[in-house]
C-alpha positions as a Markdown table, in Angstrom:
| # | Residue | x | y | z |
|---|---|---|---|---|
| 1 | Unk | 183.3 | 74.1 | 40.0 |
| 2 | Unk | 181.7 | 76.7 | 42.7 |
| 3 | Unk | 185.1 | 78.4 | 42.7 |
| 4 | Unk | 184.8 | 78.8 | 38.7 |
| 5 | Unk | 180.9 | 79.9 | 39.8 |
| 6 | Unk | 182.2 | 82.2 | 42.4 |
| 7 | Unk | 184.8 | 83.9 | 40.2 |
| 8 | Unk | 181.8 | 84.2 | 37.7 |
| 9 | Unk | 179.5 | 85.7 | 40.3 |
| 10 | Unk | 182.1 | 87.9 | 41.3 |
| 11 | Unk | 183.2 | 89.1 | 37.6 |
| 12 | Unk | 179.6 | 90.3 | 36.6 |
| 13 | Unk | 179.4 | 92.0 | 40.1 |
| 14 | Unk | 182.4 | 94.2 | 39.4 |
| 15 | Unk | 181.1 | 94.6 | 35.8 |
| 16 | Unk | 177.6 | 95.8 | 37.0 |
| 17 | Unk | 178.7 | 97.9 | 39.5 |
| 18 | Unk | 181.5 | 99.8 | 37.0 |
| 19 | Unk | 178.3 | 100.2 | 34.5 |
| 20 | Unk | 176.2 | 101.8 | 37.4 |
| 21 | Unk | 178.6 | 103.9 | 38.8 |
| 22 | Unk | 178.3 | 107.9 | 37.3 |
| 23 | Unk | 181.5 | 110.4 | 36.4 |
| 24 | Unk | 180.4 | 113.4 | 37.4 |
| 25 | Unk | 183.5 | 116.1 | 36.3 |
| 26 | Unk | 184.3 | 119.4 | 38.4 |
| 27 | Unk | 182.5 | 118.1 | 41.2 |
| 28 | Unk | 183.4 | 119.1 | 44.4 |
| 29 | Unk | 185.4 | 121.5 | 42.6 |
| 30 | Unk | 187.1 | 121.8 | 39.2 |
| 31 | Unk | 189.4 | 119.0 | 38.1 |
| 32 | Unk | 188.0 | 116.4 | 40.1 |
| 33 | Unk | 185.9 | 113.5 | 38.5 |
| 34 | Unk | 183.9 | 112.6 | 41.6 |
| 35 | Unk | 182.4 | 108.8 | 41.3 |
| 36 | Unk | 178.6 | 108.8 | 41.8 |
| 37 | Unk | 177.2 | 105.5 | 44.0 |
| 38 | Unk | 173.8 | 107.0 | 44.2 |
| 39 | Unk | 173.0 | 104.8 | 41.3 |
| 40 | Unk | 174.1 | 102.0 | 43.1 |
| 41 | Unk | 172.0 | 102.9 | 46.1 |
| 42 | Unk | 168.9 | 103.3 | 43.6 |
| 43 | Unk | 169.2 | 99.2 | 42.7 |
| 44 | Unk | 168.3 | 96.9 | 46.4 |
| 45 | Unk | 169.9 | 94.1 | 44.7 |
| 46 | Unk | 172.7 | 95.4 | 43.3 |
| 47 | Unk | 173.2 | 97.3 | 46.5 |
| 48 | Unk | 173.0 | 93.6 | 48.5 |
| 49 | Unk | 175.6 | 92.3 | 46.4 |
| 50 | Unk | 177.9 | 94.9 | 46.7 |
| 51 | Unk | 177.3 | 94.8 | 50.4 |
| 52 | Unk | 177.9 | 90.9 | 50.8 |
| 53 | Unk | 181.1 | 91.5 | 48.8 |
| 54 | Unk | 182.0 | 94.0 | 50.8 |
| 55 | Unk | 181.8 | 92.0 | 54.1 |
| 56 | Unk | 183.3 | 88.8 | 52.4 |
| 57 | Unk | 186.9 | 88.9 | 53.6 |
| 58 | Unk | 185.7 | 89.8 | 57.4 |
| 59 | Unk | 183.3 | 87.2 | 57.8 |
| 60 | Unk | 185.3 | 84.7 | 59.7 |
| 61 | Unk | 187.9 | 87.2 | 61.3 |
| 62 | Unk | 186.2 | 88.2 | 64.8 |
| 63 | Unk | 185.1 | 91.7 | 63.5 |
| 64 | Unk | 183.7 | 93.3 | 66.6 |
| 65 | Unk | 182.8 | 96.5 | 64.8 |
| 66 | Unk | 182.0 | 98.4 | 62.0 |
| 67 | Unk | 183.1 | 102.2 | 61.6 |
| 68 | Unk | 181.6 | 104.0 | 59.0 |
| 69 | Unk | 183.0 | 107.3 | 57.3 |
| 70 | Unk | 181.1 | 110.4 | 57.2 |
| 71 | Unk | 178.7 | 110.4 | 55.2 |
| 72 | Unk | 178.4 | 107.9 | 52.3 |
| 73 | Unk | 180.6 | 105.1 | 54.0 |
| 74 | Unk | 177.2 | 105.1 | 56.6 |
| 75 | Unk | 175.2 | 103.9 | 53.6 |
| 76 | Unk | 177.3 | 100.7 | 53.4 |
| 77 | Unk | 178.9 | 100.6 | 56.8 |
| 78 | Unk | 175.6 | 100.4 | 58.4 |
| 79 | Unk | 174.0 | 97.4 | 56.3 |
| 80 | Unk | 177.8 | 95.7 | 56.5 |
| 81 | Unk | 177.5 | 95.7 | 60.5 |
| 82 | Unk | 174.4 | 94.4 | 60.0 |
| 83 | Unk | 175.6 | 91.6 | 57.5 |
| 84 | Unk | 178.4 | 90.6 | 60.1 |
| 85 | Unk | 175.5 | 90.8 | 63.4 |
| 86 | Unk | 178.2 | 93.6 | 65.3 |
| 87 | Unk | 177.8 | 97.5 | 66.0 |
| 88 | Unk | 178.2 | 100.5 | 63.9 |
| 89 | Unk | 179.8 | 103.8 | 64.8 |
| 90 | Unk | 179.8 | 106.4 | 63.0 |
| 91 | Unk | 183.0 | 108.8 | 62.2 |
| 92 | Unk | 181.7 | 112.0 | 61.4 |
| 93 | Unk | 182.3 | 115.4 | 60.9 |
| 94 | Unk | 183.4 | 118.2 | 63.4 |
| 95 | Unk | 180.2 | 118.9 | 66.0 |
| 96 | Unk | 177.8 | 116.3 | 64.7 |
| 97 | Unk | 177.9 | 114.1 | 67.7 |
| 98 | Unk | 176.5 | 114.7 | 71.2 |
| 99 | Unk | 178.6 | 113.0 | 73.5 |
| 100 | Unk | 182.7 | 113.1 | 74.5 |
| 101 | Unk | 184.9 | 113.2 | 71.8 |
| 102 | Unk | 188.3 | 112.3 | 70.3 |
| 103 | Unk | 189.0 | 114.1 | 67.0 |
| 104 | Unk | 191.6 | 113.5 | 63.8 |
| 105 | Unk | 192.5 | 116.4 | 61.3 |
| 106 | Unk | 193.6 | 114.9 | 57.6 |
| 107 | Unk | 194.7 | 116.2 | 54.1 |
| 108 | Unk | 192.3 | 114.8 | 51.4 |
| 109 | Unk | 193.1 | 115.6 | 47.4 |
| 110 | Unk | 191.4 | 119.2 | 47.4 |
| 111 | Unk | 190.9 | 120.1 | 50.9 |
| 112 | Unk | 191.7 | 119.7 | 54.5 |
| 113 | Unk | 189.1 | 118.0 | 57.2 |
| 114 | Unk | 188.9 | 116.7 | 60.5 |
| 115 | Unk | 186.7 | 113.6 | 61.5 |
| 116 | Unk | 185.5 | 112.8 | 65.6 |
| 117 | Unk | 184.2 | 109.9 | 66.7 |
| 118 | Unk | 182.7 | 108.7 | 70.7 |
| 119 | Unk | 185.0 | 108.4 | 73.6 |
| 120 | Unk | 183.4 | 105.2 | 73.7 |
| 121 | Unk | 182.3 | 104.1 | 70.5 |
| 122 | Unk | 185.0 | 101.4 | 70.4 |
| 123 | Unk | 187.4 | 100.6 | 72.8 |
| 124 | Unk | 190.7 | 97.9 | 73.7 |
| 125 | Unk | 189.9 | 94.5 | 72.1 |
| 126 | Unk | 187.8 | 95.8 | 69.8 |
| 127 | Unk | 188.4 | 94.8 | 66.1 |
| 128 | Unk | 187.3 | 96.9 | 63.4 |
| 129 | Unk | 186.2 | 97.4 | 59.9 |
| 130 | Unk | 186.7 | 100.8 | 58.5 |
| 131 | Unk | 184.1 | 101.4 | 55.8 |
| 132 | Unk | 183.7 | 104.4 | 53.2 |
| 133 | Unk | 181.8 | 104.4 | 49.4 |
| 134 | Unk | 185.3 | 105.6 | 47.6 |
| 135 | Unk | 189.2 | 105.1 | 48.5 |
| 136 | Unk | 190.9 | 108.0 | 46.6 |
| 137 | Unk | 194.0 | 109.3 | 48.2 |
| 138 | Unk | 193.6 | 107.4 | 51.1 |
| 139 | Unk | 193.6 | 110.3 | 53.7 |
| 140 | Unk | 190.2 | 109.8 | 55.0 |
| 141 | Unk | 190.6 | 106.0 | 55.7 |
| 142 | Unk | 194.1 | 106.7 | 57.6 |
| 143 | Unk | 192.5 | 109.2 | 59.6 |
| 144 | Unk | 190.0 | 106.7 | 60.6 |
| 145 | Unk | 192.2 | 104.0 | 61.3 |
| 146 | Unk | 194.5 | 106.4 | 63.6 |
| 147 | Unk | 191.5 | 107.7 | 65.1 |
| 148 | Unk | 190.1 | 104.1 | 66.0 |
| 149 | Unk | 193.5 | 103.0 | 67.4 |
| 150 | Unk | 193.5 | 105.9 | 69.6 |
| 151 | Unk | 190.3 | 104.8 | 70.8 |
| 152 | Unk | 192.5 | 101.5 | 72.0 |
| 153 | Unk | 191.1 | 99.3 | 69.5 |
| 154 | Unk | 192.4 | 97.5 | 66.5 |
| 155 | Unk | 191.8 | 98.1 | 62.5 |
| 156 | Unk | 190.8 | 94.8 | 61.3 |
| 157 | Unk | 190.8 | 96.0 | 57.8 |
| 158 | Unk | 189.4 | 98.5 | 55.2 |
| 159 | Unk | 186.5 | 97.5 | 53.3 |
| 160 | Unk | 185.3 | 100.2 | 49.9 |
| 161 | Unk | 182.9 | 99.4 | 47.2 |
| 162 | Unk | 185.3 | 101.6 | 45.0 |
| 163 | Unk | 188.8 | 102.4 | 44.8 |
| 164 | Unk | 190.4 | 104.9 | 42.7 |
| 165 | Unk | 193.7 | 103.0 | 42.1 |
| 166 | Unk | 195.5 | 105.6 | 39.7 |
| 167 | Unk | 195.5 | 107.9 | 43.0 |
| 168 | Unk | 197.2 | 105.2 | 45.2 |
| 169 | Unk | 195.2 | 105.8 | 48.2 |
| 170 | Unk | 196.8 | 101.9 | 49.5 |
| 171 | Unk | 200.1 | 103.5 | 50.1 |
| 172 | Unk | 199.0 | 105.5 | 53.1 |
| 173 | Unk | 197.4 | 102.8 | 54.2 |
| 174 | Unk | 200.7 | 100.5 | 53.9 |
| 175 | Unk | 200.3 | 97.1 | 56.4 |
| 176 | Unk | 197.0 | 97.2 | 56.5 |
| 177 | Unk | 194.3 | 94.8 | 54.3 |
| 178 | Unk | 192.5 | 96.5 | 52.2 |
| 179 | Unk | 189.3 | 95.2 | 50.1 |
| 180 | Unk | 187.8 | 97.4 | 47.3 |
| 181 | Unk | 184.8 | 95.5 | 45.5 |
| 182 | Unk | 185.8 | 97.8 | 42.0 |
| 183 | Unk | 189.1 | 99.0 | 41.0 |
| 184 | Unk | 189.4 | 102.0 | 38.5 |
């Protein structure tokens, strides 16, 4: 029976979440339907849930880190390394960190970026979580990964409270596990 609860549990999450989240269209620019979690943020338990869902499938498999995408992947990477008791760092834009740097230039569906993180943010033996709000075309999480594995540490996984599966964002991130809490 708790697995029949779990499921349950699990089922309303997804559908409370997909009712919370906003389409907002042309935003960034036209074409795109960009997928709003400021709702979600604006609900603490709702937000909890999704958080605890988030960290489910690392729980038990010696995360030593958390890495959270700039910026909205710091509003659930942060509360997720708390969740699994390890460290955050942040991967963040181009000149928004003080100290040494290593940098990683990507393609996302309507621009080019680049993302930096610390020298020594994570380092060999490290495992790590890779956290953002929205997997789209994937670009953003594989720069990530790279990035952290040219730090000398290992991607654990990739954890999203959303992903956009119509854009296919899991093929550039082919051999690696993946969690999204919602699929659209």
């Amino acid at each position: 029976m708790p697995s029949d609860n779990f499921a349950y549990m699990t089922a309303t999450l997804i559908a409370r979440l997909t009712a919370t989240l906003r389409d907002v269209p042309d935003f960034p620019t036209p074409g795109i339907l960009f997928k709003d979690i400021t709702p979600v943020l604006a609900d603490p338990a709702l937000m909890r849930e999704a958080i605890s869902a988030m960290a489910a499938p690392f729980v038990h498999s010696g995360i030593t880190h958390v890495v959270g995408v700039e910026s909205r992947g710091f509003l659930f990477g942060m509360p997720l390394a708390l969740h699994l008791n390890v460290p955050f760092a942040p991967a963040r834009k181009p000149g928004k960190l003080p100290w040494k740097t290593e940098r990683e230039s990507y393609d996302l569906e309507y621009r080019s970026d680049v993302l930096e993180m610390h020298t020594d943010a994570v380092g060999a033996g490290a495992r790590v979580v890779v956290v953002d709000d929205v997997l789209a075309t994937g670009g953003t999480a594989a720069a990530t990964c790279r990035l952290i594995e040219r730090l000398g540490a290992t991607v654990a996984g990739v954890s999203v409270l959303v992903e956009l599966g119509f854009l296919d964002g899991r093929a550039r991130l082919a051999g690696r596990t993946v969690h999204s809490v919602v699929t659209l």
